[in-house]
PDB file of N, CA, C and O in Angstrom:
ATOM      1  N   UNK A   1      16.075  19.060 -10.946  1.00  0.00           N
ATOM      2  CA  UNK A   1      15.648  20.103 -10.049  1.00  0.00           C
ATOM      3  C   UNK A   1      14.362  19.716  -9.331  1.00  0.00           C
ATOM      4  O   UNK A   1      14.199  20.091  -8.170  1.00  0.00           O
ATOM      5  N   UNK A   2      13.546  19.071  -9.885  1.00  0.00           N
ATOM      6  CA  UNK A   2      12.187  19.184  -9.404  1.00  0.00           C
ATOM      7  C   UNK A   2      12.645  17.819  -8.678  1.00  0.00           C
ATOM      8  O   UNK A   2      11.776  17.580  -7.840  1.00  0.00           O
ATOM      9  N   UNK A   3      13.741  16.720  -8.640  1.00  0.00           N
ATOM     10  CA  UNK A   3      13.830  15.629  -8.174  1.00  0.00           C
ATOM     11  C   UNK A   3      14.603  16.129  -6.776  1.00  0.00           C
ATOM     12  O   UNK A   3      14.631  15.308  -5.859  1.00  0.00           O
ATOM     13  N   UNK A   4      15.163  17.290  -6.586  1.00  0.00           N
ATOM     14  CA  UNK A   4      15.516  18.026  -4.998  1.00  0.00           C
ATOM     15  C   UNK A   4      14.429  18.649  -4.241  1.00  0.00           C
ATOM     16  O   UNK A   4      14.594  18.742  -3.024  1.00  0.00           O
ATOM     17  N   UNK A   5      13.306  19.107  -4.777  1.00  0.00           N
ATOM     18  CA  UNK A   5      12.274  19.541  -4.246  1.00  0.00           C
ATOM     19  C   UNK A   5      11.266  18.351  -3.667  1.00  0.00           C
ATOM     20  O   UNK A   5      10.613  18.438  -2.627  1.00  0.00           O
ATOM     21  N   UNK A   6      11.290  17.210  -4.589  1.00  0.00           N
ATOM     22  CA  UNK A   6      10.611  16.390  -3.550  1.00  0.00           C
ATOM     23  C   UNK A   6      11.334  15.412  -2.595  1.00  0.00           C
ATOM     24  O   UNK A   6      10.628  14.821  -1.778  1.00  0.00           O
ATOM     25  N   UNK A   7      12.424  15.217  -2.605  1.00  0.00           N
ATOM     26  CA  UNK A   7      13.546  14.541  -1.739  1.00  0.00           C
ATOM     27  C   UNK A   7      13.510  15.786  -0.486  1.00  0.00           C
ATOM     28  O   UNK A   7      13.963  15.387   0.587  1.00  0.00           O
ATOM     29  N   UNK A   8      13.191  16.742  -0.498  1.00  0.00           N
ATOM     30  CA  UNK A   8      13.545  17.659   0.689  1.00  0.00           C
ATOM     31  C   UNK A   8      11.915  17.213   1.467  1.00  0.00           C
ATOM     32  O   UNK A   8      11.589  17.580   2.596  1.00  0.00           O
ATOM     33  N   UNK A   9      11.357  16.653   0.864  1.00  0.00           N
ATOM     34  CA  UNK A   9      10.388  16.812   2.276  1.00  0.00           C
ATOM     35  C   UNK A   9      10.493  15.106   3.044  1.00  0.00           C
ATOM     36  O   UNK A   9       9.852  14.691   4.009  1.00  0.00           O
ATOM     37  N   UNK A  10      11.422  14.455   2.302  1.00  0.00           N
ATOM     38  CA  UNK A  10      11.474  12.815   3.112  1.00  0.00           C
ATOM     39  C   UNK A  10      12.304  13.431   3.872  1.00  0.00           C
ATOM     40  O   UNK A  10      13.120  14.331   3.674  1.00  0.00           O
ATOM     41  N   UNK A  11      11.790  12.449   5.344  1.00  0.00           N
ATOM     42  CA  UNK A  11      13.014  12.246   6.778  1.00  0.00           C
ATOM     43  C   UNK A  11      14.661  11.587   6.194  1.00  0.00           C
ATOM     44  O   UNK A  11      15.068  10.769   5.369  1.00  0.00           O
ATOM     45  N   UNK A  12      15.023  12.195   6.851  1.00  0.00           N
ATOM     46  CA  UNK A  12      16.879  11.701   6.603  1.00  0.00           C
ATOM     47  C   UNK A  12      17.127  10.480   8.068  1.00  0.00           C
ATOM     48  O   UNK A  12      16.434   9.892   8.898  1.00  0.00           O
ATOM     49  N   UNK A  13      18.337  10.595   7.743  1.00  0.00           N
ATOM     50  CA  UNK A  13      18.697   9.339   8.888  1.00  0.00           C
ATOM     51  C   UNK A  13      18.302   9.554   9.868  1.00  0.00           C
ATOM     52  O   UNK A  13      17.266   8.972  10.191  1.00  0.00           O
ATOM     53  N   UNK A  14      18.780  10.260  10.580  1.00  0.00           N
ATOM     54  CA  UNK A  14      18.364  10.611  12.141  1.00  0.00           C
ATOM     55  C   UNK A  14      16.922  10.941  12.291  1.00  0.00           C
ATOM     56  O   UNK A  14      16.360  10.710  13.361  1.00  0.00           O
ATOM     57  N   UNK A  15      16.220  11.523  11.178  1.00  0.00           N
ATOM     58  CA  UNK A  15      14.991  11.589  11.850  1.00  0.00           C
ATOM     59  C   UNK A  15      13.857  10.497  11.466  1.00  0.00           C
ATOM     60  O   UNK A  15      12.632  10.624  11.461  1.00  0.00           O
ATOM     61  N   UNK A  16      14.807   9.194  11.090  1.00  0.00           N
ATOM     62  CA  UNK A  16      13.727   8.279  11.408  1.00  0.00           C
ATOM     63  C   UNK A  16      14.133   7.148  12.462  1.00  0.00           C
ATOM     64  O   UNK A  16      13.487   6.145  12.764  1.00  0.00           O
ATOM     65  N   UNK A  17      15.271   7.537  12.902  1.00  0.00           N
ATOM     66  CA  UNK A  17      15.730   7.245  14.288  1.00  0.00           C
ATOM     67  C   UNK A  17      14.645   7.636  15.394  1.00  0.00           C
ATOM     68  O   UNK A  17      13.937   6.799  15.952  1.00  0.00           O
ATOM     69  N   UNK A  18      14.608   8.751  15.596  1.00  0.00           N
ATOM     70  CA  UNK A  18      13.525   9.465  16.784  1.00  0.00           C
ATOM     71  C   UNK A  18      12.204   9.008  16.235  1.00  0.00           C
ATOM     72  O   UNK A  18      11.265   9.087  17.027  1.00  0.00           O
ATOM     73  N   UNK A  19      11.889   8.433  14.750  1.00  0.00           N
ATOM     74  CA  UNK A  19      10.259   8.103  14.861  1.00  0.00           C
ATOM     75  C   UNK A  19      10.035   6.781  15.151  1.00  0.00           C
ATOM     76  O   UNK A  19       8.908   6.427  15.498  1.00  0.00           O
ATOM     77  N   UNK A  20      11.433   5.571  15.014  1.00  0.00           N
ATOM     78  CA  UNK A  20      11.349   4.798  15.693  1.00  0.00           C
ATOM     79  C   UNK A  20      11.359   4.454  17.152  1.00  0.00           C
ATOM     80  O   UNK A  20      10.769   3.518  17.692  1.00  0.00           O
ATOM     81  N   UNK A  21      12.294   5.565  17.823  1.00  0.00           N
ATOM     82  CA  UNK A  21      12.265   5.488  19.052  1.00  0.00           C
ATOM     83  C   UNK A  21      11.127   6.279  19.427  1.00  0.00           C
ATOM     84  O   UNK A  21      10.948   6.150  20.638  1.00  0.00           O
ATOM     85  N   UNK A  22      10.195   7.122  18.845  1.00  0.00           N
ATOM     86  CA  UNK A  22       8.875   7.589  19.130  1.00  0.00           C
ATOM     87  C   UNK A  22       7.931   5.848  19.178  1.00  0.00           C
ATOM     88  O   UNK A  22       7.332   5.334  20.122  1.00  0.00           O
ATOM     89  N   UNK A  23       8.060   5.538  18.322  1.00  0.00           N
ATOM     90  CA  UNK A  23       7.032   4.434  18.224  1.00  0.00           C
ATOM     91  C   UNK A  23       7.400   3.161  19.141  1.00  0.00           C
ATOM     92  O   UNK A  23       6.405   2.441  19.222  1.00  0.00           O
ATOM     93  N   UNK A  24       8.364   2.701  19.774  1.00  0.00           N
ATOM     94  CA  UNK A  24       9.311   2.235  20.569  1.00  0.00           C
ATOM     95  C   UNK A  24       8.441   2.536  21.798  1.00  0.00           C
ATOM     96  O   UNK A  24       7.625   1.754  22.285  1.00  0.00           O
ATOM     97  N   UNK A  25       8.678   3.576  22.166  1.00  0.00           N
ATOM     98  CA  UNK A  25       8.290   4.352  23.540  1.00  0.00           C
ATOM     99  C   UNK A  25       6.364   4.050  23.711  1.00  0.00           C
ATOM    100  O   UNK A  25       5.779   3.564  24.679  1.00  0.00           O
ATOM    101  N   UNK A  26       5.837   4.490  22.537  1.00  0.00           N
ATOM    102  CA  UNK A  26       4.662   4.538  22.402  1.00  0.00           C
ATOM    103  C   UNK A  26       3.805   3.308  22.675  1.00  0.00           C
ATOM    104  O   UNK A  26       2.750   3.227  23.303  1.00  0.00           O
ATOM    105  N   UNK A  27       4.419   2.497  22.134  1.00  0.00           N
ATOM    106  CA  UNK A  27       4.088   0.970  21.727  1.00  0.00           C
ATOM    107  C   UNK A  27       4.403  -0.044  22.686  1.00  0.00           C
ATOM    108  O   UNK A  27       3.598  -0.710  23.338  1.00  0.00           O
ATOM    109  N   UNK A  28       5.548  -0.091  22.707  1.00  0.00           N
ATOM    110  CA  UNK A  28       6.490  -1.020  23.636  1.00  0.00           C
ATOM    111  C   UNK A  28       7.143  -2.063  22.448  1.00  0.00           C
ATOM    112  O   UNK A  28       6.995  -1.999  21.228  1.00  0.00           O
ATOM    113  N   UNK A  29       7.800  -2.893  23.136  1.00  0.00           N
ATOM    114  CA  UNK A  29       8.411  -3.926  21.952  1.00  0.00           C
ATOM    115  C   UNK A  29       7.810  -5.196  21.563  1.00  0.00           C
ATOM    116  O   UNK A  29       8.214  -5.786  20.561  1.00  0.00           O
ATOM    117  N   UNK A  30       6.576  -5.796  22.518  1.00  0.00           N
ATOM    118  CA  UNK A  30       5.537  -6.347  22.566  1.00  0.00           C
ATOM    119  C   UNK A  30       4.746  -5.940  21.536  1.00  0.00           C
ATOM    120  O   UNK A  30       4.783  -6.615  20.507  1.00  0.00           O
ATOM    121  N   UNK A  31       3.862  -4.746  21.596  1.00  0.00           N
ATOM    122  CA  UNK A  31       2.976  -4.549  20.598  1.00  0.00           C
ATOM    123  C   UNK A  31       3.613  -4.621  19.415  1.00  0.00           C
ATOM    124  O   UNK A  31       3.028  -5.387  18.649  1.00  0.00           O
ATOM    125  N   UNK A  32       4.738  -4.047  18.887  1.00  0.00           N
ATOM    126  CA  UNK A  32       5.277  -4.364  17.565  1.00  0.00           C
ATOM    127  C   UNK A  32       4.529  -4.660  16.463  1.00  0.00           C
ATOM    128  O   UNK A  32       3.822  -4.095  15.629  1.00  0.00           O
ATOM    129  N   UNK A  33       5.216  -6.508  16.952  1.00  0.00           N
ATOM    130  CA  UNK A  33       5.219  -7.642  15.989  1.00  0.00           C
ATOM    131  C   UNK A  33       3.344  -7.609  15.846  1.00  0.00           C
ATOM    132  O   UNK A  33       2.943  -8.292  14.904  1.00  0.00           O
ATOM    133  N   UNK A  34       2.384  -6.995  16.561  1.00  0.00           N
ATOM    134  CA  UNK A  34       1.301  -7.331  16.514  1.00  0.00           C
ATOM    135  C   UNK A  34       0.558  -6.030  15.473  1.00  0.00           C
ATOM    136  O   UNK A  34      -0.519  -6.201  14.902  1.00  0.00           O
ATOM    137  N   UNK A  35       1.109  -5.164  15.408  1.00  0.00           N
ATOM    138  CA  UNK A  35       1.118  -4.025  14.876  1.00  0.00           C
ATOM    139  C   UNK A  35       1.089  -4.151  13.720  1.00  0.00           C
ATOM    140  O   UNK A  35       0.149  -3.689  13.073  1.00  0.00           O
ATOM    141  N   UNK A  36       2.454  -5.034  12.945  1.00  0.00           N
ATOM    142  CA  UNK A  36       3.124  -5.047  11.756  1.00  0.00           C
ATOM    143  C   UNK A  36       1.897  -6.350  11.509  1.00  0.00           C
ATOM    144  O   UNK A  36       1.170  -6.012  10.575  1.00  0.00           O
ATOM    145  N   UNK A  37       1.531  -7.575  12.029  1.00  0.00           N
ATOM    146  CA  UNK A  37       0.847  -8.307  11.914  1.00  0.00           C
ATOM    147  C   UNK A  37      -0.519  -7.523  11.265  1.00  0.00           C
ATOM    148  O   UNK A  37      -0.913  -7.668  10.108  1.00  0.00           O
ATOM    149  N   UNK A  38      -1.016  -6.828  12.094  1.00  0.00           N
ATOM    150  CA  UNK A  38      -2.532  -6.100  11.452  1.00  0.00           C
ATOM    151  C   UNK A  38      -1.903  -5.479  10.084  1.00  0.00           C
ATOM    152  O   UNK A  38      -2.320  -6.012   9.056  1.00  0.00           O
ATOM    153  N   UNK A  39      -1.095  -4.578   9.951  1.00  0.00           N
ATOM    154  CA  UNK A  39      -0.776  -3.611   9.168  1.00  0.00           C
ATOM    155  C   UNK A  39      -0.544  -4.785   7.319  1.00  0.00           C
ATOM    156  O   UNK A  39      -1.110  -4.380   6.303  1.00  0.00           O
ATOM    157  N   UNK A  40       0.380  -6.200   7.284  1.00  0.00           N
ATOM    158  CA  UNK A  40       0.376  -6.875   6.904  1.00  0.00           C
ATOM    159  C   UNK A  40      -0.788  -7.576   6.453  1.00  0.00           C
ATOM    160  O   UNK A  40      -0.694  -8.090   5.339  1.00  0.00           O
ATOM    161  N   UNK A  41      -1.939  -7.716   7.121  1.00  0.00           N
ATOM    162  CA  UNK A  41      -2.566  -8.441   6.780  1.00  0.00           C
ATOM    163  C   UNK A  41      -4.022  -7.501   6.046  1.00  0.00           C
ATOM    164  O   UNK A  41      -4.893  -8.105   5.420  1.00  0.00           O
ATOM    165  N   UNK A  42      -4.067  -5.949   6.267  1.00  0.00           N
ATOM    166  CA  UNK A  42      -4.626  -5.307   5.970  1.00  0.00           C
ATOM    167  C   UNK A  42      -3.938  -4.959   4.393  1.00  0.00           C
ATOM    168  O   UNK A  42      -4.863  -4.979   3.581  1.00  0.00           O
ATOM    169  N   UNK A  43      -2.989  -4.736   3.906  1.00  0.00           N
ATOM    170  CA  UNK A  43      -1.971  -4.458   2.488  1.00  0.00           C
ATOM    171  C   UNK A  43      -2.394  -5.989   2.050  1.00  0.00           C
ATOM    172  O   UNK A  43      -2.685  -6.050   0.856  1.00  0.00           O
ATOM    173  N   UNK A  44      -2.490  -7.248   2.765  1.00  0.00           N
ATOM    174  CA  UNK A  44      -2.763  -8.482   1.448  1.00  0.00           C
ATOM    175  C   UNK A  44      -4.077  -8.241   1.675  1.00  0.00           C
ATOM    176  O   UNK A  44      -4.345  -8.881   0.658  1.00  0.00           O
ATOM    177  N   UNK A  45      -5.449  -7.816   2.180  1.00  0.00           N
ATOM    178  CA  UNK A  45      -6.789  -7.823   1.893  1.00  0.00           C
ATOM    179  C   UNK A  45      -7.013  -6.158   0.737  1.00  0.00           C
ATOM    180  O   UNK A  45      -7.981  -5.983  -0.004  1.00  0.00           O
ATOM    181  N   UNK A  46      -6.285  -5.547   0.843  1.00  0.00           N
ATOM    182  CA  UNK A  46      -6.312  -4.268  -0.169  1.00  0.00           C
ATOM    183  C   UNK A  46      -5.457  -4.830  -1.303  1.00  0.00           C
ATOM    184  O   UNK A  46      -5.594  -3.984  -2.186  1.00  0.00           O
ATOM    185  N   UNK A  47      -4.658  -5.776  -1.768  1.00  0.00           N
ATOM    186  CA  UNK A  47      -4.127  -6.315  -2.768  1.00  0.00           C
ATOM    187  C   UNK A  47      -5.432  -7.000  -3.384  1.00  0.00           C
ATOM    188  O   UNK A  47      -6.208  -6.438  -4.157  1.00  0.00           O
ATOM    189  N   UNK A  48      -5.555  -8.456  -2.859  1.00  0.00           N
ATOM    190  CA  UNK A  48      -6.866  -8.841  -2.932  1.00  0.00           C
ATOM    191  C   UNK A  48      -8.051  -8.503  -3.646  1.00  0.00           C
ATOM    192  O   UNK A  48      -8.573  -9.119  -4.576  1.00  0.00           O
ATOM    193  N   UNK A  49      -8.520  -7.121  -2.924  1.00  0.00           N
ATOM    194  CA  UNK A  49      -9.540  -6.471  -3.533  1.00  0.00           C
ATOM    195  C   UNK A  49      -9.554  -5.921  -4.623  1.00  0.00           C
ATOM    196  O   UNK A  49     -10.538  -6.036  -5.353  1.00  0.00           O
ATOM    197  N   UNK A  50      -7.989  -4.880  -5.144  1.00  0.00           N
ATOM    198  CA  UNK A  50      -7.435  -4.752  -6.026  1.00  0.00           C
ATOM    199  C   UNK A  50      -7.680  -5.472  -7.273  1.00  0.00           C
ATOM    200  O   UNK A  50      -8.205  -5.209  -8.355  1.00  0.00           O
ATOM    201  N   UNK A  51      -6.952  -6.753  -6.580  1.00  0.00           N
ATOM    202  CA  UNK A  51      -6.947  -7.780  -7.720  1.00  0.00           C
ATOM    203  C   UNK A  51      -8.193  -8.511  -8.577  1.00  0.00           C
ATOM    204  O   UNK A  51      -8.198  -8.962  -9.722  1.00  0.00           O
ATOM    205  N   UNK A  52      -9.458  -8.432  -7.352  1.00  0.00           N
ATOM    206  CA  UNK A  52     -10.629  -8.745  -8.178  1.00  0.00           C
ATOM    207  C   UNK A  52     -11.160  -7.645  -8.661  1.00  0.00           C
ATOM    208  O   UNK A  52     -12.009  -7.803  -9.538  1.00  0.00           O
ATOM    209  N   UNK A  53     -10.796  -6.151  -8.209  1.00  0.00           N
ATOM    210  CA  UNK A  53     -11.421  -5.171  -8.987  1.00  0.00           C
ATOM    211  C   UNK A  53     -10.840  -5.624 -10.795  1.00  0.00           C
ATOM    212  O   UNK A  53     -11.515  -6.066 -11.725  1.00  0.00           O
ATOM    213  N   UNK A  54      -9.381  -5.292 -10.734  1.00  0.00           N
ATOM    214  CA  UNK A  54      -8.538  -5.522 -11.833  1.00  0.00           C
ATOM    215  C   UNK A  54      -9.551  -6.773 -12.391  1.00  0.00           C
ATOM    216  O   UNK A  54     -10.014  -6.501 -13.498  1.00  0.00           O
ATOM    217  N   UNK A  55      -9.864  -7.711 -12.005  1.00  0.00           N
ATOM    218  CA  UNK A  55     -10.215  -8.896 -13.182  1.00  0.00           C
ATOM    219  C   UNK A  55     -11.774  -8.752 -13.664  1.00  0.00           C
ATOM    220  O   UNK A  55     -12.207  -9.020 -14.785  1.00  0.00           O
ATOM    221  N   UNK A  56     -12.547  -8.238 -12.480  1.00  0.00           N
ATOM    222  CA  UNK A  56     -13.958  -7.812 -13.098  1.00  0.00           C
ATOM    223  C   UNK A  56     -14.231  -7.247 -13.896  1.00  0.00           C
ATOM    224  O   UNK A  56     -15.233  -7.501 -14.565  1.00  0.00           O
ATOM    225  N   UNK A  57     -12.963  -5.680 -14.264  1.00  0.00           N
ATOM    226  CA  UNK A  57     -12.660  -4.631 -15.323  1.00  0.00           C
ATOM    227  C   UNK A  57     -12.434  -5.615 -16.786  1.00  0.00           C
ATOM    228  O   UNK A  57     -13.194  -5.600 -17.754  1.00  0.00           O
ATOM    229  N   UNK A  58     -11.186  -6.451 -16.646  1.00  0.00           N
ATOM    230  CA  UNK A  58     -10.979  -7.123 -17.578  1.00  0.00           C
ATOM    231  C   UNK A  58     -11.841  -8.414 -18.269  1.00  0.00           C
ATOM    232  O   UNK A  58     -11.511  -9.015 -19.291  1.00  0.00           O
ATOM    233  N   UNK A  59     -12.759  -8.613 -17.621  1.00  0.00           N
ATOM    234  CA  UNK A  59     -13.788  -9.485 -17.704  1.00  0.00           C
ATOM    235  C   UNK A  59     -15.111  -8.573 -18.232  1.00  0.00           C
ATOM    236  O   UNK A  59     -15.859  -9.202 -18.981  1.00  0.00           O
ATOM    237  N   UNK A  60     -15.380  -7.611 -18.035  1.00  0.00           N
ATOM    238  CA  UNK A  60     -16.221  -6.344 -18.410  1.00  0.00           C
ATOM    239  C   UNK A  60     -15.702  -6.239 -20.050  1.00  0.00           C
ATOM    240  O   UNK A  60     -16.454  -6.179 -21.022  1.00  0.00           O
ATOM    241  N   UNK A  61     -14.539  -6.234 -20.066  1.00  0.00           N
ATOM    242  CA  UNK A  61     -13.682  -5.520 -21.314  1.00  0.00           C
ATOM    243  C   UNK A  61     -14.226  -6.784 -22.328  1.00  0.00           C
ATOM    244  O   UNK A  61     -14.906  -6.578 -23.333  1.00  0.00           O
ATOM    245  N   UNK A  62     -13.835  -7.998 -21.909  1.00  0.00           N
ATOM    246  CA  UNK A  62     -13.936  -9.554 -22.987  1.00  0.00           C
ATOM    247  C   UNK A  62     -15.503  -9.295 -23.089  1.00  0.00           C
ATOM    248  O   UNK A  62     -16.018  -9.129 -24.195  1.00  0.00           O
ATOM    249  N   UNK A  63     -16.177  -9.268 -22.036  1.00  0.00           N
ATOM    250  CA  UNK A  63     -17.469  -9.671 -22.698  1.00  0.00           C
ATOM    251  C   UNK A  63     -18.186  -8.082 -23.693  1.00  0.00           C
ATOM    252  O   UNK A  63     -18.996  -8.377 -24.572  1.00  0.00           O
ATOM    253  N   UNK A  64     -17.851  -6.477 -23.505  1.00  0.00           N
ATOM    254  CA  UNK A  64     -17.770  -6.034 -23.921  1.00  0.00           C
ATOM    255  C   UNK A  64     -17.169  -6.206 -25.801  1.00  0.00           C
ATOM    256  O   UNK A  64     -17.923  -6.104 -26.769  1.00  0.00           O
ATOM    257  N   UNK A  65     -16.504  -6.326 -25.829  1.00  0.00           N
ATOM    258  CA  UNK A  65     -15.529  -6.768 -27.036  1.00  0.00           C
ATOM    259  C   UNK A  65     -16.294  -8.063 -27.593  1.00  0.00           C
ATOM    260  O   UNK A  65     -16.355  -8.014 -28.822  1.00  0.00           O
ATOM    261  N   UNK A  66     -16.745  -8.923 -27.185  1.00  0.00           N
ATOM    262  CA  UNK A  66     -17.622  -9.932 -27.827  1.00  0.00           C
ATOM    263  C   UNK A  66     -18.738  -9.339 -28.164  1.00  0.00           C
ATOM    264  O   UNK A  66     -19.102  -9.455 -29.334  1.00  0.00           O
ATOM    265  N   UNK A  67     -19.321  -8.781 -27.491  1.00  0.00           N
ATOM    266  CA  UNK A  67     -20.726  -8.024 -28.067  1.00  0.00           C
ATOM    267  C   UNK A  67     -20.779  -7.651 -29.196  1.00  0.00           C
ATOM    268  O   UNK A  67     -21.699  -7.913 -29.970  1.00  0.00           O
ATOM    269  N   UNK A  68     -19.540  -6.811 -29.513  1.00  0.00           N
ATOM    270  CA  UNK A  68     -19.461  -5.962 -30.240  1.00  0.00           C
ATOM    271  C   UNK A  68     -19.047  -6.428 -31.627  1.00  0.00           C
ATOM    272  O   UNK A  68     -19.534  -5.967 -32.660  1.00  0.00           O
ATOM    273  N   UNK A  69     -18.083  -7.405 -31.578  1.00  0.00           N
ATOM    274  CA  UNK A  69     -18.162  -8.593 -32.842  1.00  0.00           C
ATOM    275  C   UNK A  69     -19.026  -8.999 -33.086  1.00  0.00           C
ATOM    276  O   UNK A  69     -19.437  -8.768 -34.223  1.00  0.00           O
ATOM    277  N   UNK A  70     -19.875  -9.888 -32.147  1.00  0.00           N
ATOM    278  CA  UNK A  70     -21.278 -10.507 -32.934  1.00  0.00           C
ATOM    279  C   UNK A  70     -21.997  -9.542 -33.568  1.00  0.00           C
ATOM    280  O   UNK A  70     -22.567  -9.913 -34.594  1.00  0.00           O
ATOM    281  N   UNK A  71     -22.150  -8.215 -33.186  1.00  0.00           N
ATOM    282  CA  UNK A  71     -23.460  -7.306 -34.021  1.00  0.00           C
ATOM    283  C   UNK A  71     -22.539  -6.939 -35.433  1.00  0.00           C
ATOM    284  O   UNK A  71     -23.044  -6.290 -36.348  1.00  0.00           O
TER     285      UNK A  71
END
């Protein structure tokens, strides 16, 4: 039940037809590929950052955890 309540607010077929042909119109077919280029390269610099957050945490944790053995 609660898995029909959130499926009702995603677009269905046709209406991601008109948001492509919204963005189509908007854009042109030129800008696109340059679009998806920024958008791409912005998701691998937020991975990235991610990823050294993730290892600084886990590097926090080891030297944490050593401390705490030696005393």
């Amino acid at each position: 039940m609660n898995l029909n309540i959130i499926l009702l607010g995603l677009p269905g077929g046709m209406e991601w037809i008109v948001i492509v042909a919204i963005i189509l119109l908007l854009f042109g077919g030129r800008k696109i590929p340059e679009l998806m280029k920024g958008l791409g390269s912005g998701i691998r610099e937020f991975n990235k950052a991610k990823n050294q957050v993730t290892d600084q945490i886990k590097e926090g944790m080891k030297e944490e955890d050593s401390e705490t053995k030696q005393s």
